[in-house]
C-alpha positions in Angstrom: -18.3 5.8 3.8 -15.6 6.8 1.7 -12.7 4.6 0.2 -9.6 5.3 -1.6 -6.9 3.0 -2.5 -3.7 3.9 -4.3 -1.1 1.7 -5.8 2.6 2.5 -6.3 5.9 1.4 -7.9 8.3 2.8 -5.3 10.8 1.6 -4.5 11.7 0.7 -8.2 10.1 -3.1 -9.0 7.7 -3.2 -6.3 4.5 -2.8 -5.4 3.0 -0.7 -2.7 -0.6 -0.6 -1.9 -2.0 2.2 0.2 -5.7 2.1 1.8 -7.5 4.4 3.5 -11.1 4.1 4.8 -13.4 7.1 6.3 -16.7 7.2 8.1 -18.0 10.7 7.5 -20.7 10.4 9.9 -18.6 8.8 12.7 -15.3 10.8 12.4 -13.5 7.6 12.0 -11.1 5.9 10.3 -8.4 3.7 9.2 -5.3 3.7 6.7 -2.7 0.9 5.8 0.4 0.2 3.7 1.9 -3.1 2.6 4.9 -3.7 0.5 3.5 -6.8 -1.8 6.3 -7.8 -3.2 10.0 -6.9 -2.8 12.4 -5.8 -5.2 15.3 -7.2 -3.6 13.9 -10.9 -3.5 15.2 -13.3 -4.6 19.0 -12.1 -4.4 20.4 -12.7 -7.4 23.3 -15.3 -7.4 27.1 -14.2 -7.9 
């Protein structure tokens, strides 16, 4: 089984993690993305 599992600032001031999982031996797979934390919360007040 293999794993990989990136992590990026984009857009600027957040954090996106990536994931990807294989199973060499069963041609299978899975991958997924989530936004943990948003750049644009909380809005700032006027």
């Amino acid at each position: 089984m293999v794993r990989r599992y990136i992590w990026a600032h984009e857009p600027a001031g957040s954090v996106v993690v990536e994931v990807e999982v294989r199973d060499l031996e069963a041609r299978a797979g899975a991958e997924a993305r989530a936004l943990l934390t948003d750049p644009n919360w909380p809005k700032p007040q006027p």
